[in-house]
C-alpha positions as CSV (number, residue, x, y, z in Angstrom):
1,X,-7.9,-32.3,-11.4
2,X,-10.6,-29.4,-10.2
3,X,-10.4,-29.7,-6.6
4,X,-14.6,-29.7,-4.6
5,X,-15.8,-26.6,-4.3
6,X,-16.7,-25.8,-0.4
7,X,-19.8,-24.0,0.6
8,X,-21.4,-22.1,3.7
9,X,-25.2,-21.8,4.0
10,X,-25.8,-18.2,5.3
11,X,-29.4,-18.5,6.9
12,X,-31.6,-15.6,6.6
13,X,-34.4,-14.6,8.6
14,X,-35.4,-11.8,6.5
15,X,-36.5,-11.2,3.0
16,X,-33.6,-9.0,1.9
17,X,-30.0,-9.9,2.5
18,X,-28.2,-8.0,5.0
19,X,-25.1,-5.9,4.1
20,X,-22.5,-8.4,5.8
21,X,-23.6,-10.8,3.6
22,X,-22.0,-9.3,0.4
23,X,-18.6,-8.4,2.5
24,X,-18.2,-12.1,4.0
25,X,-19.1,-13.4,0.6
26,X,-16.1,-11.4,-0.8
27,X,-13.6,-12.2,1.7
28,X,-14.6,-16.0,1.9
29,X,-14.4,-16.3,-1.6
30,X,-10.7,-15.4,-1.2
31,X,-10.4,-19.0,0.8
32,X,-12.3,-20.6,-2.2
33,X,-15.6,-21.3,0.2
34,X,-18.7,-20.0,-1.1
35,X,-21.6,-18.2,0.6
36,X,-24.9,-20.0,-0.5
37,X,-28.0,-17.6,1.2
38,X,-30.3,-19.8,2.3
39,X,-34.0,-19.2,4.1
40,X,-35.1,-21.8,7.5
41,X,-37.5,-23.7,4.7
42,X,-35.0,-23.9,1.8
43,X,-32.6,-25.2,4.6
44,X,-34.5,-28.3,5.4
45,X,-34.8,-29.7,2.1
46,X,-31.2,-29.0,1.1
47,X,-29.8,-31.9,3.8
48,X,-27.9,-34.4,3.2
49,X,-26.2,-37.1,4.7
50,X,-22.7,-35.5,4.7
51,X,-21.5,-32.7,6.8
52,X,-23.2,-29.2,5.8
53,X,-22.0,-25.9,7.7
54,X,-25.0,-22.8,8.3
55,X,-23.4,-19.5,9.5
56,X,-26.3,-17.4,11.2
57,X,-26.6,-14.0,11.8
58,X,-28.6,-13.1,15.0
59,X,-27.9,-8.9,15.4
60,X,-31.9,-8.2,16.8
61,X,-34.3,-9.5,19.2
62,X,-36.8,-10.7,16.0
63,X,-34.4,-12.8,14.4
64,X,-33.4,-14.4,17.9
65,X,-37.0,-15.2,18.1
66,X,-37.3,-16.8,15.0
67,X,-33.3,-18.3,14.9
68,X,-34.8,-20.0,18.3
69,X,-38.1,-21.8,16.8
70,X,-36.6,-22.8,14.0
71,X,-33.8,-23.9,16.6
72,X,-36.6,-26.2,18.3
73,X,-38.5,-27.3,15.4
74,X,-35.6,-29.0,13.1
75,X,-31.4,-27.4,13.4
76,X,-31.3,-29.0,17.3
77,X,-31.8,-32.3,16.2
78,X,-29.6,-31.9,13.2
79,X,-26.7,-31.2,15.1
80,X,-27.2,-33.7,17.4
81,X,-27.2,-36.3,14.1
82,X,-24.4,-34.1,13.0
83,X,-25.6,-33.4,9.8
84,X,-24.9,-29.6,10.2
85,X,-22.6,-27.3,12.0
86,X,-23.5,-24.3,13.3
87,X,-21.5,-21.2,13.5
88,X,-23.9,-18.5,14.9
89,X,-22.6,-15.1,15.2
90,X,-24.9,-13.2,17.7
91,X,-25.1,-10.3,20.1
92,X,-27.0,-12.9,22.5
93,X,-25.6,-15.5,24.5
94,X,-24.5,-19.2,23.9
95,X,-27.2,-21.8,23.7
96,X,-26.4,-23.5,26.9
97,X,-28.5,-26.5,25.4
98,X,-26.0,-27.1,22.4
99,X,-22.9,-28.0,25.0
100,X,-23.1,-31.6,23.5
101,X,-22.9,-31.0,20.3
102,X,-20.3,-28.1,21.0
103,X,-18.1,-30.7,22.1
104,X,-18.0,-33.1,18.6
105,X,-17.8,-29.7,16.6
106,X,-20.9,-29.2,15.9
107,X,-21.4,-25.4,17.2
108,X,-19.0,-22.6,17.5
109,X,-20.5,-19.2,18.6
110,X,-19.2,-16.2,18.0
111,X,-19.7,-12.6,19.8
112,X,-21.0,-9.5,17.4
113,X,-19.4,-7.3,16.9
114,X,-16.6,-9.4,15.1
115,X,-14.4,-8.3,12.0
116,X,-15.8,-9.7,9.1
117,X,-12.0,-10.4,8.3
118,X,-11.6,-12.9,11.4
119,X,-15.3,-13.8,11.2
120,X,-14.0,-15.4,7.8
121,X,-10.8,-16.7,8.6
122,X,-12.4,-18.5,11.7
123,X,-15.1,-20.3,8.8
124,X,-12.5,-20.8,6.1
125,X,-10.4,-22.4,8.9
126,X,-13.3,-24.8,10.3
127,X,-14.9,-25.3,6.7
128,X,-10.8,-26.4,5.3
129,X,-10.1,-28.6,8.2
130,X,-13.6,-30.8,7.8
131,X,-13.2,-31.0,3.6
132,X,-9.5,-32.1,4.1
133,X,-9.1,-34.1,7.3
134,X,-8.6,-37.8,6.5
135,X,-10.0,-38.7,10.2
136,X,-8.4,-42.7,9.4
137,X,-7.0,-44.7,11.9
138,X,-3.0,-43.5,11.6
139,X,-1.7,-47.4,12.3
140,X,-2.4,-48.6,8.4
141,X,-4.6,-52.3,7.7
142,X,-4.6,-54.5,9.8
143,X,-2.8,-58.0,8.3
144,X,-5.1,-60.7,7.0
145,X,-4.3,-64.6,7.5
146,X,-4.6,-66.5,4.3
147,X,-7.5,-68.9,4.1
148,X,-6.2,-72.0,2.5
């Protein structure tokens, strides 16, 4: 039996793909999750109704600027319908406004600079957990009457 395949949307605010990209790709794909780029448009018509996880990569004030409209316009509400979660790695500071959704796991923020290495074990981790956690009620069924 092939076991699922698990996958990261990388959002990028730019046309070209930064360098990071290539070296998290390479060291995630050691933990069998892939590194799907992705662009803010593409992003909105790839939902669906499970779970999806978006890493972005915030290192200058332009792609703050658009990371935060695009913020506004569709991911807040997302999160808060837990479609996605967010892992934004960023020179900036937390999004106070996400505290919510930070509690149900649906935002983790991470401080640049960051090794890529822990920057990946800290997805492959979260990403592993959510695929493989059964989340059922540990007490079994509970016992049915017979209906004569």
């Amino acid at each position: 039996m092939k076991e699922p395949q698990s996958h990261i949307f990388f959002l990028n605010y730019s046309d070209k793909l930064p360098r990071a990209y290539i070296h998290l790709a390479s060291r995630l794909a050691v933990y069998g999750v892939k590194l799907v780029p992705v662009s803010a448009k593409d992003l909105t018509a790839l939902a669906s109704p499970n779970k999806q996880f978006i890493l972005s990569i915030i290192p200058d004030m332009a792609s703050q600027a658009k990371h935060l409209a695009f913020r506004r316009q569709y991911l807040d509400f997302a999160l808060k319908t837990r479609k996605f979660r967010l892992f934004e790695a960023s020179t900036f500071a937390e999004a106070d406004d996400l505290a919510q959704v930070k509690r149900v796991d649906g935002y983790d923020h991470l401080r640049l600079p960051i090794p890529i290495e822990h920057l990946a074990r800290h997805l492959a981790l979260a990403v592993l957990t959510e695929e493989f956690d059964t989340k059922s009620w540990p007490g079994g069924k509970r016992a049915k009457l017979p209906t004569a």
